[in-house]
TITOR-971116 format. One record per atom (N, C-alpha, C, O, CB): x, z, y; residue number from 1; residue in one letter. Coordinates in Angstrom, 3 decimals, decimal comma, always signed. Atoms other than C-alpha are relative to their C-alpha. Glycine has a CB too. Layout:
BEGIN
        px        pz        py  resi  resn
         X         Z         Y   NUM     A
...
! end
This chain:
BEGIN
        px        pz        py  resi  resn
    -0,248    +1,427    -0,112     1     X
   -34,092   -32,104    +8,662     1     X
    +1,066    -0,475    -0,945     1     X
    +1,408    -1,657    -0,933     1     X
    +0,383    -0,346    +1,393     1     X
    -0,857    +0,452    +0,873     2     X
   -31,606   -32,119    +5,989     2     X
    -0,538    -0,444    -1,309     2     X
    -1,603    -0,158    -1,856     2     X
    +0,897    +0,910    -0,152     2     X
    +0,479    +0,968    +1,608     3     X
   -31,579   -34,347    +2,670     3     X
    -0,250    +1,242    -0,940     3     X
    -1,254    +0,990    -1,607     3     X
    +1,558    -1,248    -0,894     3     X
    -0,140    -0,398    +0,872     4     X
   -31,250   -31,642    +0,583     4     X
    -1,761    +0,912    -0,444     4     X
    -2,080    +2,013    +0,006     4     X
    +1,393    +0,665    +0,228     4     X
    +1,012    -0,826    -0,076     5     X
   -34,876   -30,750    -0,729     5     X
    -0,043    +1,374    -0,420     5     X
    +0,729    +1,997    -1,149     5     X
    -0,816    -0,523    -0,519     5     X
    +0,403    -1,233    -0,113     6     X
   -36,549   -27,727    -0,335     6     X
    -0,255    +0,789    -1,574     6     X
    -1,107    +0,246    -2,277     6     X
    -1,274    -0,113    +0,913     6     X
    +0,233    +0,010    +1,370     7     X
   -36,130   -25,324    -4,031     7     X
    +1,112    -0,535    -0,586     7     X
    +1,399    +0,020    -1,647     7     X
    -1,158    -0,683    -0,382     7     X
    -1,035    -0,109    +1,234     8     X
   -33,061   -26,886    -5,429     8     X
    +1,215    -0,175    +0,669     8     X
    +1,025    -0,681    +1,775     8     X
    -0,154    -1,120    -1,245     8     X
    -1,528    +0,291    +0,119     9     X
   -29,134   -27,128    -5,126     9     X
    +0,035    -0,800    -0,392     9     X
    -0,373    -1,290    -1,445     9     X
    +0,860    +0,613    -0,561     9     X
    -1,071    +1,515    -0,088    10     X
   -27,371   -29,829    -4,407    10     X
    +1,311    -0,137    -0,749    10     X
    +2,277    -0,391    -0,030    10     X
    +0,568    -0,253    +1,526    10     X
    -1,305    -0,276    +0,593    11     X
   -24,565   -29,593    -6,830    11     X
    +1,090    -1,176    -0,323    11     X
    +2,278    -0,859    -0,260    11     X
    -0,306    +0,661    -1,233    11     X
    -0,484    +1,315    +0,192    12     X
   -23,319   -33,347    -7,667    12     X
    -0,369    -1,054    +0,714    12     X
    -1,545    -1,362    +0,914    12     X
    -0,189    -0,337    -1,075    12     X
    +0,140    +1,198    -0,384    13     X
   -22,487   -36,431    -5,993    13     X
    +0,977    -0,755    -0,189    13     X
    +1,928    -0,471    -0,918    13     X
    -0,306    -0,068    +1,064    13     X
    -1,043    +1,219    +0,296    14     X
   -20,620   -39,618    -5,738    14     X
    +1,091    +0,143    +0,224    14     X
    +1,423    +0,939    +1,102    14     X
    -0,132    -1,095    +0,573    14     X
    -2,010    -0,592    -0,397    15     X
   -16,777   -39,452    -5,683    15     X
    +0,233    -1,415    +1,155    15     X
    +1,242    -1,516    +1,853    15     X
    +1,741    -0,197    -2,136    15     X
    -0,342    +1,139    -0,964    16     X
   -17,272   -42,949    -3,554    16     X
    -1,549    -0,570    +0,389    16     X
    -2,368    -1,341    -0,113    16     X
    +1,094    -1,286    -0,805    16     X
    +1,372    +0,299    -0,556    17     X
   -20,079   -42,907    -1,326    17     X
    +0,620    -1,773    +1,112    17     X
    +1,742    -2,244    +1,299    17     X
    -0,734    +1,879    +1,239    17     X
    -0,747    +1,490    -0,684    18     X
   -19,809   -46,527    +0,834    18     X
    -1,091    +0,195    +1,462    18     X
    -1,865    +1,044    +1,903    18     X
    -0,332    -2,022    -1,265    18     X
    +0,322    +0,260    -1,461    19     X
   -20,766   -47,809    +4,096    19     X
    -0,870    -1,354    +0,079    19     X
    -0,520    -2,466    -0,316    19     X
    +1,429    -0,142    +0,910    19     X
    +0,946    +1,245    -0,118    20     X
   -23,900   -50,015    +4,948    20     X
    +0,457    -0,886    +0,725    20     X
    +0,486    -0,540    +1,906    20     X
    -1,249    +0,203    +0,494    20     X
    -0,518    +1,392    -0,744    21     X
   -22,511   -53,408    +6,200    21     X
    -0,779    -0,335    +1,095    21     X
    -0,019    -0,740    +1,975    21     X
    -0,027    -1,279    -0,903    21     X
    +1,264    +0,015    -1,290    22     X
   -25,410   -53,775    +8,858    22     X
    -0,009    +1,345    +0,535    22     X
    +0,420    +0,913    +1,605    22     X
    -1,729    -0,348    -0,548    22     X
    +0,168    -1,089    -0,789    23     X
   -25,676   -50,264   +10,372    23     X
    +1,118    +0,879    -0,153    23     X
    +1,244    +1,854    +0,588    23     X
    -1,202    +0,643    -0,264    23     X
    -1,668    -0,555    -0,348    24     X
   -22,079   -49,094    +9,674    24     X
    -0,589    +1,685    -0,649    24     X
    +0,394    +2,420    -0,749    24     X
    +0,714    -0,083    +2,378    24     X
    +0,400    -1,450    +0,124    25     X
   -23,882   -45,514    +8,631    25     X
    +0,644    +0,028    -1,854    25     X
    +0,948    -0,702    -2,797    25     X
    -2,139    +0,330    +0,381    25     X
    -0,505    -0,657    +1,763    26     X
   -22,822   -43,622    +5,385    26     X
    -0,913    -0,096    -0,840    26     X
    -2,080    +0,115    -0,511    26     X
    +0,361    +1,610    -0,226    26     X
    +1,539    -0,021    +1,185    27     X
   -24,905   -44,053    +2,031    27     X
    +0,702    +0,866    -0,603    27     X
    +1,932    +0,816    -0,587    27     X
    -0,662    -1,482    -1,133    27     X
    -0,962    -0,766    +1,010    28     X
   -24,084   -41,266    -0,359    28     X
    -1,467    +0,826    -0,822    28     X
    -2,432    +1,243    -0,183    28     X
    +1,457    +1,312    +0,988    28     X
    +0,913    -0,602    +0,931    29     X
   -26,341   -39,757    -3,440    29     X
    +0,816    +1,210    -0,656    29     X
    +1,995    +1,290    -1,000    29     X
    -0,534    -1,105    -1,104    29     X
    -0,226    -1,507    +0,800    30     X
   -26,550   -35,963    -4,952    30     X
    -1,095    +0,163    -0,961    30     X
    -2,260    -0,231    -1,017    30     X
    -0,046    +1,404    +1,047    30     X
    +1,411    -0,684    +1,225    31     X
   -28,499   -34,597    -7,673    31     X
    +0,094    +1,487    +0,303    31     X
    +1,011    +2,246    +0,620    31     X
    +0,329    -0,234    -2,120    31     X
    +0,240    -1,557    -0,557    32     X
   -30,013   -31,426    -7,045    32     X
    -1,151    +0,564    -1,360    32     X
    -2,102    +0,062    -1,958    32     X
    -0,931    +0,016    +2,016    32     X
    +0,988    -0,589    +1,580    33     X
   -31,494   -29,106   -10,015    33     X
    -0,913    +0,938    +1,131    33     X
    -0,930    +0,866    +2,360    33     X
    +1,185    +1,320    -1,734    33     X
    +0,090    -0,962    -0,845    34     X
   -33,341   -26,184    -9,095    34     X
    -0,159    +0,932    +0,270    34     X
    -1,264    +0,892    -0,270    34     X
    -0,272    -0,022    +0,374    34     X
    -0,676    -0,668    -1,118    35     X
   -32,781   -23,488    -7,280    35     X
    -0,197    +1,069    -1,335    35     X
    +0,960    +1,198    -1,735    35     X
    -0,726    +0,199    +1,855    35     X
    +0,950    -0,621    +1,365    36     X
   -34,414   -21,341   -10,470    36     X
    +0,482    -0,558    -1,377    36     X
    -0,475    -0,851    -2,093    36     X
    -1,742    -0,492    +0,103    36     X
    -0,089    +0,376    +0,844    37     X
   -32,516   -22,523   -13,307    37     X
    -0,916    -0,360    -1,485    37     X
    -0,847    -1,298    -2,279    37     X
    +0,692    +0,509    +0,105    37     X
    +0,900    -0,075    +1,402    38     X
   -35,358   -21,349   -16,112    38     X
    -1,564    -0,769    +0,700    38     X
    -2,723    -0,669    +0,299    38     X
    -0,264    +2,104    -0,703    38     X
    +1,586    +0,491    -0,539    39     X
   -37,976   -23,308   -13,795    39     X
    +0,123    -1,045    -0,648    39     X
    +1,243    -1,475    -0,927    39     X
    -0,454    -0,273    +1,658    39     X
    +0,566    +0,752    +0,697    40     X
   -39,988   -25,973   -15,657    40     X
    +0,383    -1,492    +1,388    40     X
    +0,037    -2,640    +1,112    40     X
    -1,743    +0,681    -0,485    40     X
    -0,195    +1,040    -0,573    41     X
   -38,764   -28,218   -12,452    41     X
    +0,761    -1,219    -0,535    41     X
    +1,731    -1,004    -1,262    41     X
    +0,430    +0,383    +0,936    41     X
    -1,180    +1,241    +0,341    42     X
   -37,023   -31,400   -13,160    42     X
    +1,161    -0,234    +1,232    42     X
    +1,219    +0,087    +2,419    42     X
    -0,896    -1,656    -0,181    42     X
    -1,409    +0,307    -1,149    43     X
   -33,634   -32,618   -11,643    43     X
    -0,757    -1,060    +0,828    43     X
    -1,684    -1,714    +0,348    43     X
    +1,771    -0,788    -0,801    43     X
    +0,055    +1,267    -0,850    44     X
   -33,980   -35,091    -8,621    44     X
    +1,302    -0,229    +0,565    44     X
    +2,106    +0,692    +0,706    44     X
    -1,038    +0,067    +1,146    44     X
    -0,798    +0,815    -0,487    45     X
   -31,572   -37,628    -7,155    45     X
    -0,383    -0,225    +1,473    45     X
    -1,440    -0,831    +1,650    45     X
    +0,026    -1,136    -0,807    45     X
    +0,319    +0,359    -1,599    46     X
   -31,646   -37,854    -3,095    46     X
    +1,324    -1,100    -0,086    46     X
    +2,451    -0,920    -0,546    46     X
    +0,144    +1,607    +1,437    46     X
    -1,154    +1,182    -1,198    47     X
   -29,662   -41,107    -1,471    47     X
    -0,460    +0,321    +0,910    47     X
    -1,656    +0,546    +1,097    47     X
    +0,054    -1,778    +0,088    47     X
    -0,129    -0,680    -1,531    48     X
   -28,992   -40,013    +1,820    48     X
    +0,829    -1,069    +1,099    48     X
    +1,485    -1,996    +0,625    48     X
    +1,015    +1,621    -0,134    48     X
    -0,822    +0,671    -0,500    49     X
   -27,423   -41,548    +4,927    49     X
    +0,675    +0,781    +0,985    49     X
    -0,034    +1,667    +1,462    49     X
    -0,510    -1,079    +0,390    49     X
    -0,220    -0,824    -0,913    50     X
   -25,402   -40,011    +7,252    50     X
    +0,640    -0,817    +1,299    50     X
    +1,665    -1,475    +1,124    50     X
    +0,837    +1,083    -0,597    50     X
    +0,080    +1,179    -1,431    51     X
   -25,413   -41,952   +11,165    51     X
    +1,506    +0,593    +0,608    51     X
    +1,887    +1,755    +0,752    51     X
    -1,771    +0,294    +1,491    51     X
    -1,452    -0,272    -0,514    52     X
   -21,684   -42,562   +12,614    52     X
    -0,232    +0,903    +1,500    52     X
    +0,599    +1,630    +2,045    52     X
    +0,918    -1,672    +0,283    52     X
    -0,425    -1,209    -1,596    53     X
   -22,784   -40,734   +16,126    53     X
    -0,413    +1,647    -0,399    53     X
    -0,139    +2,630    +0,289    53     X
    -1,347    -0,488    +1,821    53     X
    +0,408    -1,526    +0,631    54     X
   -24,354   -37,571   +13,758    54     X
    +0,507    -0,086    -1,373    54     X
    -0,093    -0,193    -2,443    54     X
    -1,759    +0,400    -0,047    54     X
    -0,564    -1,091    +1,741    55     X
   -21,873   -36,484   +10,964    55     X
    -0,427    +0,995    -0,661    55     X
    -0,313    +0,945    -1,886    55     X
    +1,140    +0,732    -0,034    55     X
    +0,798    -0,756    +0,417    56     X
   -23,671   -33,625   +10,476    56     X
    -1,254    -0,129    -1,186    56     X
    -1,416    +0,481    -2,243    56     X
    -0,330    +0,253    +1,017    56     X
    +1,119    -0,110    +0,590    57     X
   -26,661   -34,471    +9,216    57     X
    -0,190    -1,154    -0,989    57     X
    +0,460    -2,199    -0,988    57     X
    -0,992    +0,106    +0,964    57     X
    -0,128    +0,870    +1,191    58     X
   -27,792   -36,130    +6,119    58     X
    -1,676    -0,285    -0,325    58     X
    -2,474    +0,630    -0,526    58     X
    +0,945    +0,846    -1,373    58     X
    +1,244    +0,519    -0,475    59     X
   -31,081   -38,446    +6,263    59     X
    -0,370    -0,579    -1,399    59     X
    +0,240    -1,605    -1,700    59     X
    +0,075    -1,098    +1,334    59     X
    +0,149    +0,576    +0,863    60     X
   -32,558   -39,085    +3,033    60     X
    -1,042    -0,906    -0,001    60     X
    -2,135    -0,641    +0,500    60     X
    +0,024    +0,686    -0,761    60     X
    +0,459    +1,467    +0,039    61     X
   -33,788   -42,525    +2,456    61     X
    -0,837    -0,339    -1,515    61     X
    -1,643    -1,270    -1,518    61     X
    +1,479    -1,037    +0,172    61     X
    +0,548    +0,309    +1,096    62     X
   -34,928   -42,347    -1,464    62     X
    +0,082    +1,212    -0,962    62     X
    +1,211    +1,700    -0,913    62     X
    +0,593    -1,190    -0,474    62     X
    +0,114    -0,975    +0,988    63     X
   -35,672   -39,599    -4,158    63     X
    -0,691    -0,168    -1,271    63     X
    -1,773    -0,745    -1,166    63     X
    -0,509    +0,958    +0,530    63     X
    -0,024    +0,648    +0,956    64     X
   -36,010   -40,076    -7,504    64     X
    +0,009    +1,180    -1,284    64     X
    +1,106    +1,736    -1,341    64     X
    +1,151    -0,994    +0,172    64     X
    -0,297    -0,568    +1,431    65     X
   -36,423   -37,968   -10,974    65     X
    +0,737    -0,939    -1,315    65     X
    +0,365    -1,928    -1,946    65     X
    -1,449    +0,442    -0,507    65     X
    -1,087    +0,920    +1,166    66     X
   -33,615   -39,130   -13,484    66     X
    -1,107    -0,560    -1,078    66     X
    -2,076    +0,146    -0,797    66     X
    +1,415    +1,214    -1,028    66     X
    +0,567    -0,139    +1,160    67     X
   -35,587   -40,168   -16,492    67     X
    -0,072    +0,494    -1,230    67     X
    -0,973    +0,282    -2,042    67     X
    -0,048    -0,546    -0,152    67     X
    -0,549    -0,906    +0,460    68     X
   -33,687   -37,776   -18,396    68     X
    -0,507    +0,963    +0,642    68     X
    -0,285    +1,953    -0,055    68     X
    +1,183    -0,076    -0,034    68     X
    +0,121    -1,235    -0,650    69     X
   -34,859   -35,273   -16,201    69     X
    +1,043    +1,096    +0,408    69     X
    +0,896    +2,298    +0,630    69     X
    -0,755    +0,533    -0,680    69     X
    -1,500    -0,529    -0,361    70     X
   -31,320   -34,383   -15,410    70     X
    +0,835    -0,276    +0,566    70     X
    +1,634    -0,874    -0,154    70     X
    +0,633    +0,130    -0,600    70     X
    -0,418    +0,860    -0,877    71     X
   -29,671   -35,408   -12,784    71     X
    +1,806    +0,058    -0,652    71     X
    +2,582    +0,998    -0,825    71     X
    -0,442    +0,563    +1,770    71     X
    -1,546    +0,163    +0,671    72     X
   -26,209   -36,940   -14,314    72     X
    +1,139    -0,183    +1,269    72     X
    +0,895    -0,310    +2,469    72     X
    +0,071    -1,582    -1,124    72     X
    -1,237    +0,397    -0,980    73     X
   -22,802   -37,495   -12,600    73     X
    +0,313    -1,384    -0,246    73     X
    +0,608    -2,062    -1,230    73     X
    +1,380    +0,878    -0,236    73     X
    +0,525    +1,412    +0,167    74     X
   -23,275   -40,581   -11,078    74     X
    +1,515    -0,392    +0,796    74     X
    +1,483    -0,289    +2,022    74     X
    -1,809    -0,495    +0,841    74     X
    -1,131    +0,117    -0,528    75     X
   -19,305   -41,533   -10,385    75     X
    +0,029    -1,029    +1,534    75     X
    +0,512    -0,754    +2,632    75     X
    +0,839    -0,513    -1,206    75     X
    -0,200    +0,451    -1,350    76     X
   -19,809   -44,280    -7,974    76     X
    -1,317    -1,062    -0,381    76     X
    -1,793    -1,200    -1,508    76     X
    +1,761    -0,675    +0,502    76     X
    +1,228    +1,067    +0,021    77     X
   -22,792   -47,096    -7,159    77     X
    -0,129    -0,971    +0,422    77     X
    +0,989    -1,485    +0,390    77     X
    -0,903    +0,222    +0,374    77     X
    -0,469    +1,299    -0,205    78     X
   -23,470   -50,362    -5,908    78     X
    -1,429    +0,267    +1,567    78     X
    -2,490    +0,855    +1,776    78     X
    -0,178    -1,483    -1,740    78     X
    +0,691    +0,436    -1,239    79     X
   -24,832   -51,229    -2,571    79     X
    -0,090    -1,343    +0,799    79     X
    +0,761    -2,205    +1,017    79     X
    +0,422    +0,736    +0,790    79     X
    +0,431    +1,744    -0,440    80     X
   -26,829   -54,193    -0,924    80     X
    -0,398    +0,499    +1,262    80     X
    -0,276    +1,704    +1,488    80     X
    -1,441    -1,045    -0,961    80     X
    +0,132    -0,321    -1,004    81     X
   -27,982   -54,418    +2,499    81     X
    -1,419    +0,401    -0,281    81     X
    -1,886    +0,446    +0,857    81     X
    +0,405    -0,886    +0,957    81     X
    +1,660    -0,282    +0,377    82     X
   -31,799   -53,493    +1,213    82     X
    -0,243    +1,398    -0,745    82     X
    -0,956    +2,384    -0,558    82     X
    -0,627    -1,262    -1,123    82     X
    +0,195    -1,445    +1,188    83     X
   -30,824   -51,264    -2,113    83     X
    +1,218    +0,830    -0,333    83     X
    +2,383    +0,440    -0,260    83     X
    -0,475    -0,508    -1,616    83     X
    -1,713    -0,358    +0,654    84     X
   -28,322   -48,858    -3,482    84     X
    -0,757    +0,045    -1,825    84     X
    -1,902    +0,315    -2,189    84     X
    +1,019    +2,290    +0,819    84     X
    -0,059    +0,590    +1,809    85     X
   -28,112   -49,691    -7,702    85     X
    +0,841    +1,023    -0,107    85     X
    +1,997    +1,108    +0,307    85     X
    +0,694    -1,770    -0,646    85     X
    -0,577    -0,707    +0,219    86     X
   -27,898   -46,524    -9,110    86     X
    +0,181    +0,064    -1,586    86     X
    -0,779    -0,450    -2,161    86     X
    -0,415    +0,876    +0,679    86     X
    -0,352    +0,114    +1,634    87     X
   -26,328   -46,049   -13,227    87     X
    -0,228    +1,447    -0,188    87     X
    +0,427    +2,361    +0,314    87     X
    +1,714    -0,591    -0,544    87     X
    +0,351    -1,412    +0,809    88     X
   -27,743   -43,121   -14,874    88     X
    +1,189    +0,258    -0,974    88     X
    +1,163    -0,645    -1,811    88     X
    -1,521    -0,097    -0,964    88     X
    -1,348    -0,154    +0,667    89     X
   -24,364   -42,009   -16,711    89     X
    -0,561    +1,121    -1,132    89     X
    -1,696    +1,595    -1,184    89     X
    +1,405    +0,589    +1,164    89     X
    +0,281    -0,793    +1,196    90     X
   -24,051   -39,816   -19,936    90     X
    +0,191    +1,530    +0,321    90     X
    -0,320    +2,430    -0,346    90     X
    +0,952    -0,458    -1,192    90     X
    -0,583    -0,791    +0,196    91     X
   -22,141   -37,239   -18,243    91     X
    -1,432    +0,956    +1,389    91     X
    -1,964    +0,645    +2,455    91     X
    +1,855    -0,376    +0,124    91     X
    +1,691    -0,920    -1,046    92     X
   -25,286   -34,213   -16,727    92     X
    +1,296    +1,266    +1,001    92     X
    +2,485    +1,329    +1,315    92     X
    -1,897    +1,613    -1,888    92     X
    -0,482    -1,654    -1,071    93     X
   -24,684   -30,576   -14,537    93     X
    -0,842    +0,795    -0,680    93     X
    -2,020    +0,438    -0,671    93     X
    -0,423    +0,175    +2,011    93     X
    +0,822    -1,036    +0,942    94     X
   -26,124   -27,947   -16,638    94     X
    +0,308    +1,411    +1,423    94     X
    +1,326    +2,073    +1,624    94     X
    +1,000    +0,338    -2,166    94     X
    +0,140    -1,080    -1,175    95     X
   -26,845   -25,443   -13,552    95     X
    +0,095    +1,499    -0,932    95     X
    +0,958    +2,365    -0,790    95     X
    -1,743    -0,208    +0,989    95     X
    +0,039    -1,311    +0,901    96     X
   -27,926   -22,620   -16,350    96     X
    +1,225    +0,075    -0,475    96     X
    +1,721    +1,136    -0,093    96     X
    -1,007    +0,049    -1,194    96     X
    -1,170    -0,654    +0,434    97     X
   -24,509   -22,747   -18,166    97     X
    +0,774    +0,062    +1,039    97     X
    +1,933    +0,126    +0,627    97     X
    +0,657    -0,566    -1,062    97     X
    -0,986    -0,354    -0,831    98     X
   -22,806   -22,310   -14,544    98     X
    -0,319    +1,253    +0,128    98     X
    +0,383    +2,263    +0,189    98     X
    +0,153    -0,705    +1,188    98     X
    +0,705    -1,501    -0,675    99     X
   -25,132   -19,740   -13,700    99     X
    +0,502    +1,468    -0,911    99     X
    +0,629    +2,658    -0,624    99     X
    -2,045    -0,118    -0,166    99     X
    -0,431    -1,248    +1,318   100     X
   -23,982   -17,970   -17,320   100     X
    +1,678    -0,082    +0,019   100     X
    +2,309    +0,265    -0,979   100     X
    -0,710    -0,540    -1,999   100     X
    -0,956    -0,406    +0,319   101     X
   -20,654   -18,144   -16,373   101     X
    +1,087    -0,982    -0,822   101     X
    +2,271    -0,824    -1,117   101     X
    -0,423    +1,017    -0,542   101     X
    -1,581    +1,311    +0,573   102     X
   -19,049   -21,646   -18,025   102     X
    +0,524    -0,593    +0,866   102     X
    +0,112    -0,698    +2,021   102     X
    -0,245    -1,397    -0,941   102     X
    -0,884    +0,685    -0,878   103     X
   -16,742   -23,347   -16,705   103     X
    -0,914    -1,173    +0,415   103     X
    -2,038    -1,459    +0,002   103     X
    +1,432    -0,437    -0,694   103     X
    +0,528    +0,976    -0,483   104     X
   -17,283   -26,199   -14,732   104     X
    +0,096    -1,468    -1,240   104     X
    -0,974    -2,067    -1,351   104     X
    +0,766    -0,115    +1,452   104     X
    -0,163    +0,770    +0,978   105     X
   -16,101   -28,862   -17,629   105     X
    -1,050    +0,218    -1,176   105     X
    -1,608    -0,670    -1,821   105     X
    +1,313    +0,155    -0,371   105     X
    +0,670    -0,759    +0,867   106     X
   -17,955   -26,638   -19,798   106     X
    -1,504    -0,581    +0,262   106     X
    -2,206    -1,201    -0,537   106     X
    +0,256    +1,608    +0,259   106     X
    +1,412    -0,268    -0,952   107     X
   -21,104   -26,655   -17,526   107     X
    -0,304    -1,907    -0,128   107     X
    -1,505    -2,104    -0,313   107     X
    +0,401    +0,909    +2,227   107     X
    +0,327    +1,289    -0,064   108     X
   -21,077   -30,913   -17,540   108     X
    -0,099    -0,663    -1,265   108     X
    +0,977    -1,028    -1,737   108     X
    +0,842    -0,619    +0,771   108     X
    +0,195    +0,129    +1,469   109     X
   -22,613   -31,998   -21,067   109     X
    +0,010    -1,343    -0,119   109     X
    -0,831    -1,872    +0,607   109     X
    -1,257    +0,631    -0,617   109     X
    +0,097    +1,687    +0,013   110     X
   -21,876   -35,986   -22,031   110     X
    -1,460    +0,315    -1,453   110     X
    -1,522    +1,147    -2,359   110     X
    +2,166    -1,200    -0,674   110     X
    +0,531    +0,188    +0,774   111     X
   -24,961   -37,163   -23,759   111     X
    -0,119    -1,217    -0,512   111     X
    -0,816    -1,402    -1,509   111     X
    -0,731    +0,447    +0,201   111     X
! end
């Protein structure tokens, strides 16, 4: 029952997830590569919500392939009571150069 699909790591999300003004619940987005670095998969983007009486769990609401096919670091986003307005940024998660051992700065490529 968790957001995080089935096949990839969840490795990046928002540094300022917000709060839906009508249902008070958490909105917050990750990009998840996957799980298989040399797989022909593409990155996806889950927005998720997480309900103030279940902290636990994380209910995804929308999923999405970057158009880059790379899910970037998406610093923070915009939210309406309908949509969250997400900005595809320059800066990615290169899962393979973590997996080989770069650093994390290393591992995040601005394009």
């Amino acid at each position: 029952g968790d957001a995080e699909p089935a096949g990839y790591m969840c490795t990046i999300g928002t540094a300022h997830s917000l709060f839906h003004t009508t249902s008070g619940d958490l909105i917050s987005q990750m990009g998840c590569s996957p799980e298989n670095p040399l797989s022909a998969k593409k990155d996806v983007v889950v927005v998720y919500r997480m309900k103030r009486d279940d902290p636990t769990r994380r209910i995804r609401i929308a999923q999405f392939t970057p158009s880059s096919g790379v899910a970037s670091y998406m610093h923070s986003f915009g939210l309406t009571d309908d949509f969250a307005v997400l900005v595809e940024q320059a800066i990615s998660f290169d899962m393979r150069a973590m997996v080989d051992g770069s650093s994390m700065i290393d591992g995040m490529p601005v394009n």
